[in-house]
N, CA, C and O atoms as a GROMACS GRO file, in nm:
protein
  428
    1UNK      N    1   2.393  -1.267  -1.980
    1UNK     CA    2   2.253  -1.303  -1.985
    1UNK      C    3   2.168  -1.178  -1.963
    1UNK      O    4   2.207  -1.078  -1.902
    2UNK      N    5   2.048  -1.196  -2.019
    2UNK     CA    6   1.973  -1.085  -2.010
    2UNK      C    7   1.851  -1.116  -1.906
    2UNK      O    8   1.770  -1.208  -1.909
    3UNK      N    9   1.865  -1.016  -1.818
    3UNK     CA   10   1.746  -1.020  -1.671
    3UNK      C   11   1.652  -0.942  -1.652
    3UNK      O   12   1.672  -0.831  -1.603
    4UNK      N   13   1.504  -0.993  -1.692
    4UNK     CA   14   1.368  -0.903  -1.678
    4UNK      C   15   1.347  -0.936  -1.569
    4UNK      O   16   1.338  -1.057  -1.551
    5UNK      N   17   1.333  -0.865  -1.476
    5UNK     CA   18   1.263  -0.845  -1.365
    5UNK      C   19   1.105  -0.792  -1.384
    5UNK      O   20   1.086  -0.695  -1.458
    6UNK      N   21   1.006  -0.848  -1.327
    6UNK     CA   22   0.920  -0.810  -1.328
    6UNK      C   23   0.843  -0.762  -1.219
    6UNK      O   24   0.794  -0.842  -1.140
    7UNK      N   25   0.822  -0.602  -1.204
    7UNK     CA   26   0.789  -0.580  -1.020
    7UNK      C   27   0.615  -0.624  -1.048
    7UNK      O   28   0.545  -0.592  -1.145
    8UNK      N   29   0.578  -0.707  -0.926
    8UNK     CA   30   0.419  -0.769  -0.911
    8UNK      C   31   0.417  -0.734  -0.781
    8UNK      O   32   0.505  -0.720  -0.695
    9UNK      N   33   0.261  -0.718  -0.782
    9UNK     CA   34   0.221  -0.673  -0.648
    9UNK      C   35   0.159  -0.792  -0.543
    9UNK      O   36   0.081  -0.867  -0.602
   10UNK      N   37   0.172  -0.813  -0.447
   10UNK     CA   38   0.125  -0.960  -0.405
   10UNK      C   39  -0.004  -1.025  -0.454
   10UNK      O   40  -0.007  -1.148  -0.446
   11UNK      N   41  -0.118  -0.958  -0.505
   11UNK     CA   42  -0.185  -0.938  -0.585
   11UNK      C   43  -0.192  -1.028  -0.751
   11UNK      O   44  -0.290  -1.064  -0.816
   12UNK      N   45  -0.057  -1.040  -0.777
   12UNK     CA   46  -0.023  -1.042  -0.931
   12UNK      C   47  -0.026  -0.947  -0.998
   12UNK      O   48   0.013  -0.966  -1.113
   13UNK      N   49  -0.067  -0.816  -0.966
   13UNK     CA   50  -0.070  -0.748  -1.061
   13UNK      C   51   0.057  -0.654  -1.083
   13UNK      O   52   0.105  -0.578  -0.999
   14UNK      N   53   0.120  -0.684  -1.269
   14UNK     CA   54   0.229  -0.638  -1.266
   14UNK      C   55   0.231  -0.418  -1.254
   14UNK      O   56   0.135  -0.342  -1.249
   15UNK      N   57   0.315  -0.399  -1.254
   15UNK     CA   58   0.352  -0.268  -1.202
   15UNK      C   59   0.455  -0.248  -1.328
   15UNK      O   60   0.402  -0.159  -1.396
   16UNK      N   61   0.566  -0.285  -1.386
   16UNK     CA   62   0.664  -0.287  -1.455
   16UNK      C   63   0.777  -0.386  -1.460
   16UNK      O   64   0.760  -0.503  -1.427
   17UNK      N   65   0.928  -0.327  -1.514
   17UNK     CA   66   0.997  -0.401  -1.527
   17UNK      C   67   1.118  -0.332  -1.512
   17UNK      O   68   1.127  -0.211  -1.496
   18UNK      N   69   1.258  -0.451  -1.521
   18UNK     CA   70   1.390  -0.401  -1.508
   18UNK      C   71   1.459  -0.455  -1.609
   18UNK      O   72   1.491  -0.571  -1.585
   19UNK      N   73   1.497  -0.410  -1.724
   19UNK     CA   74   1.608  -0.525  -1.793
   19UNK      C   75   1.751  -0.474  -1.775
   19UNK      O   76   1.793  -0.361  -1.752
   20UNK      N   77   1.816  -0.596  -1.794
   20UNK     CA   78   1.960  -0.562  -1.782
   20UNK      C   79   2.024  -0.647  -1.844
   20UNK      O   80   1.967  -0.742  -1.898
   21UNK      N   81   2.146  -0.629  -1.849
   21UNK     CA   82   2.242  -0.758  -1.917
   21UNK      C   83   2.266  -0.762  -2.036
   21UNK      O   84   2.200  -0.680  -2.100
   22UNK      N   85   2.353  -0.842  -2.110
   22UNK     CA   86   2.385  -0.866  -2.241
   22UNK      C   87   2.331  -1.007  -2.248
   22UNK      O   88   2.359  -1.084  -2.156
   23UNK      N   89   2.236  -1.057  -2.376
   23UNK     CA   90   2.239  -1.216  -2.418
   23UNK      C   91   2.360  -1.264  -2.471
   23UNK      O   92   2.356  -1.384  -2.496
   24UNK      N   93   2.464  -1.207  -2.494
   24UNK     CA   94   2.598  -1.261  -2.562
   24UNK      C   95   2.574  -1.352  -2.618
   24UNK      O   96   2.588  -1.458  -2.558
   25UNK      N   97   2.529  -1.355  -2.757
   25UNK     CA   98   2.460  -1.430  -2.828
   25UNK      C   99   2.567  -1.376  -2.976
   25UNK      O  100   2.574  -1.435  -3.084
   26UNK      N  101   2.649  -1.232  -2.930
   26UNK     CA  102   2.699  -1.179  -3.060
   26UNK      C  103   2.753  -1.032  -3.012
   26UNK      O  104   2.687  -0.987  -2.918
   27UNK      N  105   2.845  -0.958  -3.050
   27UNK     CA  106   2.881  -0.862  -3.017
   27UNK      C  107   2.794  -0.758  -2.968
   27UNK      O  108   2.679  -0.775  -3.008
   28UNK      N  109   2.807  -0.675  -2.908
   28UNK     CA  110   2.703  -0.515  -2.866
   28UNK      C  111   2.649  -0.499  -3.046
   28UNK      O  112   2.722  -0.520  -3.142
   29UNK      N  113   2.546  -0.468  -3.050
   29UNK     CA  114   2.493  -0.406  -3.180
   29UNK      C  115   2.493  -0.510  -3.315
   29UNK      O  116   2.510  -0.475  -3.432
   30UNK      N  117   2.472  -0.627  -3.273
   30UNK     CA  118   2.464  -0.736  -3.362
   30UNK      C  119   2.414  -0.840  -3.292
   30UNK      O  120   2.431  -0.945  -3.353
   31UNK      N  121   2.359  -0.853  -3.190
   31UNK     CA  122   2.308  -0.945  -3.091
   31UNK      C  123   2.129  -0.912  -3.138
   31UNK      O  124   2.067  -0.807  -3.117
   32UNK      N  125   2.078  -1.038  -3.206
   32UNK     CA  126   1.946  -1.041  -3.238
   32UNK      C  127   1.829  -1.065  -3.123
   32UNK      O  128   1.710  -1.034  -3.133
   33UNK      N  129   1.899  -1.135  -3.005
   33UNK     CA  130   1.833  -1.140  -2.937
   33UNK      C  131   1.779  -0.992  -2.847
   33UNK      O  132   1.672  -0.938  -2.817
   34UNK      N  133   1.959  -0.966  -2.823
   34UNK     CA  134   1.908  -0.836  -2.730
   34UNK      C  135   1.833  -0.764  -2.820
   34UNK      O  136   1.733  -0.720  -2.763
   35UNK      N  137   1.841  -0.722  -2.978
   35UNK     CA  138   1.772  -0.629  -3.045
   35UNK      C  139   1.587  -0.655  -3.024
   35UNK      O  140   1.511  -0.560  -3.007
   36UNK      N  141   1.542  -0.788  -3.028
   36UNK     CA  142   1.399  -0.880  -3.001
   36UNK      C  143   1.377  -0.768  -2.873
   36UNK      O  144   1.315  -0.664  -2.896
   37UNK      N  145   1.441  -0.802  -2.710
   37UNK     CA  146   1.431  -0.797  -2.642
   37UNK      C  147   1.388  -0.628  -2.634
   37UNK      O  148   1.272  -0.593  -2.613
   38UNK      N  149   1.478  -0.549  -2.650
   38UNK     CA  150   1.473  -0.368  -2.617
   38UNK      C  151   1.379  -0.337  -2.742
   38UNK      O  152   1.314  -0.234  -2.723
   39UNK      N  153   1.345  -0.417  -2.903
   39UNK     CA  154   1.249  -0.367  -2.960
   39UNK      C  155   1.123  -0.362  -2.870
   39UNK      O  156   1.046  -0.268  -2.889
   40UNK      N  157   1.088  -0.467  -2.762
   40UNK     CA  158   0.968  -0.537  -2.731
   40UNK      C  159   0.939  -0.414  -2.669
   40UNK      O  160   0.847  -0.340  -2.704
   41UNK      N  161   1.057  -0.384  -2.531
   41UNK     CA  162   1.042  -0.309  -2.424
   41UNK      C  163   1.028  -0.161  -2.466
   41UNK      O  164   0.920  -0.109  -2.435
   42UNK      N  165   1.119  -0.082  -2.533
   42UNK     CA  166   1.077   0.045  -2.620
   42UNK      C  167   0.932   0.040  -2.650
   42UNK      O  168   0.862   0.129  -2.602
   43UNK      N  169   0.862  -0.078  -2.745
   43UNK     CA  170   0.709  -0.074  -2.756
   43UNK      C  171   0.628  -0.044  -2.673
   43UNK      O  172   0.547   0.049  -2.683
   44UNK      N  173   0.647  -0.149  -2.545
   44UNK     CA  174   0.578  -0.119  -2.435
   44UNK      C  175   0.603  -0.015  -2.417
   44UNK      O  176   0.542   0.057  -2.496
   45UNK      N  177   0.674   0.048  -2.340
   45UNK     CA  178   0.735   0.201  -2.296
   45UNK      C  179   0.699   0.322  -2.373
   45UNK      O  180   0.671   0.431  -2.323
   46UNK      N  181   0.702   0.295  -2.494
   46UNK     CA  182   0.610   0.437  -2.535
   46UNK      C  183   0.445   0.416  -2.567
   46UNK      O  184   0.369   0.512  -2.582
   47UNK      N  185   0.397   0.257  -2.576
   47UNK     CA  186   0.279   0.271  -2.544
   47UNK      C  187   0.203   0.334  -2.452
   47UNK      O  188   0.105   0.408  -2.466
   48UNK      N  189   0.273   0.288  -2.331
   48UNK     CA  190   0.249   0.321  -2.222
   48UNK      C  191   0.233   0.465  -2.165
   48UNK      O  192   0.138   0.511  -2.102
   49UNK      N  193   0.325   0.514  -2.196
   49UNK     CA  194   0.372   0.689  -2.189
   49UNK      C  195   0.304   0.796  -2.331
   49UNK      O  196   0.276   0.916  -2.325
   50UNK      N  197   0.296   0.732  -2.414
   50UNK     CA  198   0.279   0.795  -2.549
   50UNK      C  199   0.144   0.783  -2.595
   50UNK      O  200   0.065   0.878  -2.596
   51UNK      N  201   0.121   0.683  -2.627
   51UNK     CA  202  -0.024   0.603  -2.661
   51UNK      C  203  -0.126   0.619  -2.639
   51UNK      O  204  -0.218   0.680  -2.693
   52UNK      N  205  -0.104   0.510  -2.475
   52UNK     CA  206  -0.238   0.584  -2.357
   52UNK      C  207  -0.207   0.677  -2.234
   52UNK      O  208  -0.291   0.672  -2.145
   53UNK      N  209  -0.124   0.742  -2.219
   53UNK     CA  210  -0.061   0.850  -2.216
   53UNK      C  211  -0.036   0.867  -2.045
   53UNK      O  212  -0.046   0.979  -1.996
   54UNK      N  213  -0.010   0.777  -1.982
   54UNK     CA  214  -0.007   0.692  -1.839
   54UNK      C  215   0.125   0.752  -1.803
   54UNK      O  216   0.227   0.724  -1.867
   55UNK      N  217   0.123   0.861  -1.668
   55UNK     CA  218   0.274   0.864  -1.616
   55UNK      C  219   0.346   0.772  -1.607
   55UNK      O  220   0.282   0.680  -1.557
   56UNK      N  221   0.466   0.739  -1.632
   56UNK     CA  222   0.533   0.590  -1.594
   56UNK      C  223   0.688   0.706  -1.579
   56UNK      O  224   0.718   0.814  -1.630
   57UNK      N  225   0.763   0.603  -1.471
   57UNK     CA  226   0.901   0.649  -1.457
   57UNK      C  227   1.010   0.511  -1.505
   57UNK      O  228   1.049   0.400  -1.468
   58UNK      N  229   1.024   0.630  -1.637
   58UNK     CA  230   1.066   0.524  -1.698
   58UNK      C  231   1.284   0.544  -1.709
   58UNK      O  232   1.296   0.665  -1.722
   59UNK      N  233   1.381   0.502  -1.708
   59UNK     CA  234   1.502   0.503  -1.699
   59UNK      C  235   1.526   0.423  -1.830
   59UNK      O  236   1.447   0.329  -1.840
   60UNK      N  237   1.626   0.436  -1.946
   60UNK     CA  238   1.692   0.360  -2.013
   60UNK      C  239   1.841   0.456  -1.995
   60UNK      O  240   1.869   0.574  -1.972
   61UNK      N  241   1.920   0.314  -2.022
   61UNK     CA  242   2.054   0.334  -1.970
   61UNK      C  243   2.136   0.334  -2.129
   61UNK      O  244   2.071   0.289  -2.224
   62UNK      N  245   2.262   0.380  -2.152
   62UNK     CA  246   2.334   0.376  -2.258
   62UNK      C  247   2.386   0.228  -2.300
   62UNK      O  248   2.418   0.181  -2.410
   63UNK      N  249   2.382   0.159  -2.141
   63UNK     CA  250   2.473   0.010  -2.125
   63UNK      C  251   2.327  -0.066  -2.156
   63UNK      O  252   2.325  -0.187  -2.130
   64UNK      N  253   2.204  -0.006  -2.208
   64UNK     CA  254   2.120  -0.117  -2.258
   64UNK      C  255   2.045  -0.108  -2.193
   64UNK      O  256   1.941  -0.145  -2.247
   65UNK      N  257   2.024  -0.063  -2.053
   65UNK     CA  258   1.952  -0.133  -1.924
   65UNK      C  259   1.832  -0.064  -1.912
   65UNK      O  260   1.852   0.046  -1.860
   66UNK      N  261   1.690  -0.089  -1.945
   66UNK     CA  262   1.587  -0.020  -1.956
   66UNK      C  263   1.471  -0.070  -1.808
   66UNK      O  264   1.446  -0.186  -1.776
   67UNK      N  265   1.414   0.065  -1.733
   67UNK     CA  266   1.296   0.037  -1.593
   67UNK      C  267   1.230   0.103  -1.618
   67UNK      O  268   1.269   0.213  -1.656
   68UNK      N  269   1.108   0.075  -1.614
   68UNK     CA  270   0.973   0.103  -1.618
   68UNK      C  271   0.876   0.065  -1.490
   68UNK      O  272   0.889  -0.053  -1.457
   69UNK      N  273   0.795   0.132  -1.422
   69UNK     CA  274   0.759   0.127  -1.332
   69UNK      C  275   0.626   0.234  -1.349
   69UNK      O  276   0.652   0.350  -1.380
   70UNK      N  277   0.486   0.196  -1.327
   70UNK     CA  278   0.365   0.293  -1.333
   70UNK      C  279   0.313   0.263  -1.191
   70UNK      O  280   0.343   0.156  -1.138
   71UNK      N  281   0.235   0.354  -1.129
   71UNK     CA  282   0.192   0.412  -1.022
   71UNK      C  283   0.073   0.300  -0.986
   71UNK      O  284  -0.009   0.282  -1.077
   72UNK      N  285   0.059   0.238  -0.886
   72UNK     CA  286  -0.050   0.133  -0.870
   72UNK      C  287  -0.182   0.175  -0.902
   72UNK      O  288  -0.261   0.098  -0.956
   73UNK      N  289  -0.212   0.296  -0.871
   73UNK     CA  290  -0.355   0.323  -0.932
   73UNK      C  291  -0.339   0.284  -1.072
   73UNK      O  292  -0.421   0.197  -1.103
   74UNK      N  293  -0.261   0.321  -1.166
   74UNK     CA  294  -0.214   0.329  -1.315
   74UNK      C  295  -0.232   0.188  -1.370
   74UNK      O  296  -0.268   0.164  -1.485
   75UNK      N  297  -0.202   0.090  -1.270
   75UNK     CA  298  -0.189  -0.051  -1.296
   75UNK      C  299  -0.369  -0.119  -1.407
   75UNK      O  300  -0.351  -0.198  -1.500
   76UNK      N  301  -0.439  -0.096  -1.390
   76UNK     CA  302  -0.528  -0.183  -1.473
   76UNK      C  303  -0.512  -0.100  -1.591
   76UNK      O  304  -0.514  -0.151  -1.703
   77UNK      N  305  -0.496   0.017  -1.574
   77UNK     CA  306  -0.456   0.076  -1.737
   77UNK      C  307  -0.352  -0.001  -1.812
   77UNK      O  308  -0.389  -0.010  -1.929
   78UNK      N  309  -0.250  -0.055  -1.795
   78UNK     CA  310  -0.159  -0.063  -1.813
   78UNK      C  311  -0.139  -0.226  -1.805
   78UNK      O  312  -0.036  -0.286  -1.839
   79UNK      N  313  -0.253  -0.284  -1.757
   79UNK     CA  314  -0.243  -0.452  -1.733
   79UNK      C  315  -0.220  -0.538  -1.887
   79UNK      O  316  -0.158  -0.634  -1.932
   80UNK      N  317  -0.287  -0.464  -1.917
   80UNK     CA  318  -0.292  -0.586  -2.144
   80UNK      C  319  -0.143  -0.545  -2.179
   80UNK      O  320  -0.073  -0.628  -2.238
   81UNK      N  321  -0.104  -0.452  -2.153
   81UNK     CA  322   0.034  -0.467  -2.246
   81UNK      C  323   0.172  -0.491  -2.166
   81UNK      O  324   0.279  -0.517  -2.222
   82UNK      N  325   0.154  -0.478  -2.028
   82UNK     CA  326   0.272  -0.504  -1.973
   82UNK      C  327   0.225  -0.688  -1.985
   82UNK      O  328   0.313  -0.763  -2.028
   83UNK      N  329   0.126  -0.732  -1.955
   83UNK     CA  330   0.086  -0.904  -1.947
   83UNK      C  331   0.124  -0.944  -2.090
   83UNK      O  332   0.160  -1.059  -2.114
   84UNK      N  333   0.118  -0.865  -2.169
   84UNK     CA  334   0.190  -0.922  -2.309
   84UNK      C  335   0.326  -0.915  -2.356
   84UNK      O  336   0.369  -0.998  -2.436
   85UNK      N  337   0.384  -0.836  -2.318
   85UNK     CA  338   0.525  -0.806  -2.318
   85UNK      C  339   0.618  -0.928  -2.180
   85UNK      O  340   0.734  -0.967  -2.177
   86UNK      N  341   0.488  -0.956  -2.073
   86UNK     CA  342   0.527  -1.074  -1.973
   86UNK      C  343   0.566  -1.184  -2.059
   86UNK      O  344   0.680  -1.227  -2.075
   87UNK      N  345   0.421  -1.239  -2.132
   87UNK     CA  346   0.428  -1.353  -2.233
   87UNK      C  347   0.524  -1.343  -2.313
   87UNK      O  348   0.608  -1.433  -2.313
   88UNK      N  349   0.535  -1.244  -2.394
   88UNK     CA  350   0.681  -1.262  -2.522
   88UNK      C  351   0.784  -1.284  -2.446
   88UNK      O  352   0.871  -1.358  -2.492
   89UNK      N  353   0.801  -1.234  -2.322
   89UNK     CA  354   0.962  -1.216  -2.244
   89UNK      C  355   0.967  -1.386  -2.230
   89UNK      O  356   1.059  -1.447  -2.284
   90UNK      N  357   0.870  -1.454  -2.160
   90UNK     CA  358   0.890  -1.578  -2.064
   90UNK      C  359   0.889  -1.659  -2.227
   90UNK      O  360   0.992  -1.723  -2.248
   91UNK      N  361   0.786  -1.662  -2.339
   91UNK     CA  362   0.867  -1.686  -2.475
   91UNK      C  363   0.936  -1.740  -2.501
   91UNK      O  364   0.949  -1.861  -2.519
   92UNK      N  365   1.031  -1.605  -2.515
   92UNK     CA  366   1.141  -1.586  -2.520
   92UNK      C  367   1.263  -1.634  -2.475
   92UNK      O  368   1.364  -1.651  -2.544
   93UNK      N  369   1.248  -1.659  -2.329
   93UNK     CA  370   1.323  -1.698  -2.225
   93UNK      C  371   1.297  -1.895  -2.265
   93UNK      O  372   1.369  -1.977  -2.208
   94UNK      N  373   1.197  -1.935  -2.358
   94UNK     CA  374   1.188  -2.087  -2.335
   94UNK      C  375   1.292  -2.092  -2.441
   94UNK      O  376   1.387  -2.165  -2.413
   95UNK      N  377   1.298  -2.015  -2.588
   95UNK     CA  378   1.373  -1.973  -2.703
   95UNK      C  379   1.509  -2.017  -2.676
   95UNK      O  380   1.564  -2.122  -2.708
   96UNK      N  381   1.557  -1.910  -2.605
   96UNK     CA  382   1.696  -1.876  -2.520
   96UNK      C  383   1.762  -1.865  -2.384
   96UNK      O  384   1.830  -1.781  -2.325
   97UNK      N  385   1.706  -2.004  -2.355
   97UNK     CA  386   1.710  -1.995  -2.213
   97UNK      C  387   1.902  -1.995  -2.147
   97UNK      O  388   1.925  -2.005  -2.026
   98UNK      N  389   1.988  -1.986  -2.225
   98UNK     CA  390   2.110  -1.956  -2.196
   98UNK      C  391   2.129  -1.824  -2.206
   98UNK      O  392   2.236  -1.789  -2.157
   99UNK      N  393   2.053  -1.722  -2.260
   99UNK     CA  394   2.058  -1.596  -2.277
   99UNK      C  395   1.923  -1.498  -2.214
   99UNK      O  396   1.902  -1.377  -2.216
  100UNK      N  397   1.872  -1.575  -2.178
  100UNK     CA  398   1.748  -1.503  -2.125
  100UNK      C  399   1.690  -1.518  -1.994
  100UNK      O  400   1.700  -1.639  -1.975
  101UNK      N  401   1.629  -1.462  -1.879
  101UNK     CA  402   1.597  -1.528  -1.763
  101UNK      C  403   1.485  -1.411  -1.706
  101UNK      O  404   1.531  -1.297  -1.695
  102UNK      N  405   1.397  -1.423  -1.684
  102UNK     CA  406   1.287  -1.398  -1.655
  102UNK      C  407   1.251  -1.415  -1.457
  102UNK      O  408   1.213  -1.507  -1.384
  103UNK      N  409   1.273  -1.328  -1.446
  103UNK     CA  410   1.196  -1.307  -1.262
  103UNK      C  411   1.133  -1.233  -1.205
  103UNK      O  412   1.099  -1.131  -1.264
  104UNK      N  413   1.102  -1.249  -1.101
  104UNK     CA  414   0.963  -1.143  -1.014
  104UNK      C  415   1.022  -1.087  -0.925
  104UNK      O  416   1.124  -1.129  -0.870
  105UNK      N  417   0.966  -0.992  -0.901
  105UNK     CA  418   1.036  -0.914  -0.786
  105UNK      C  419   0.874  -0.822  -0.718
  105UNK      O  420   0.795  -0.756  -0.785
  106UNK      N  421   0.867  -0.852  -0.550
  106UNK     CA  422   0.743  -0.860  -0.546
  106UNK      C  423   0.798  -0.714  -0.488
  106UNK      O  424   0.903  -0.713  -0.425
  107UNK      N  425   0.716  -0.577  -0.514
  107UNK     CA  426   0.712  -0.478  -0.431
  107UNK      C  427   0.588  -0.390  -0.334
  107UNK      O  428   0.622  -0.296  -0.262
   0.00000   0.00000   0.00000
């Protein structure tokens, strides 16, 4: 299964994310879901960094596993597209809810 974590501040306001996991929906590199999923997050992630050009510490892993995390001041910059990438994930998660799971993680 695939696990977005989403770090929120008690506040609500999101900060970033953690994905991990396989949807085993289909082998490594033929799995449509995971491909949905890391297209979404790559978007965000270089929006974020590239776009509007916002430090973020960002980690992607070889095993798939992509974190993103921006600096709380950074946070209203950064509120429209991480809150949209929230919506497609939770989506997503109604889509494939054997392959998908969506949580908060308050920091």
């Amino acid at each position: 299964m695939i696990n977005i974590d989403f770090f929120v501040l008690k506040n609500g306001i999101l900060l970033g994310f953690d994905i991990y996991g396989h949807a085993e929906r289909n082998a490594c590199g033929k799995d449509i879901v995971c491909a949905a999923v890391s297209s979404a997050a790559f978007m965000v992630a270089n929006t974020i960094s590239e776009v509007i050009k916002i430090p973020a510490d960002i980690k992607v892993c070889d095993c798939g596993e992509m974190c993103l995390q921006v600096n709380e001041k950074d946070a209203a910059l950064c509120c429209d597209i991480l809150l949209g990438f929230k919506l497609h994930m939770v989506n997503m998660e109604e889509q494939y809810p054997k392959n998908i799971s969506v949580n908060y993680v308050e920091v």
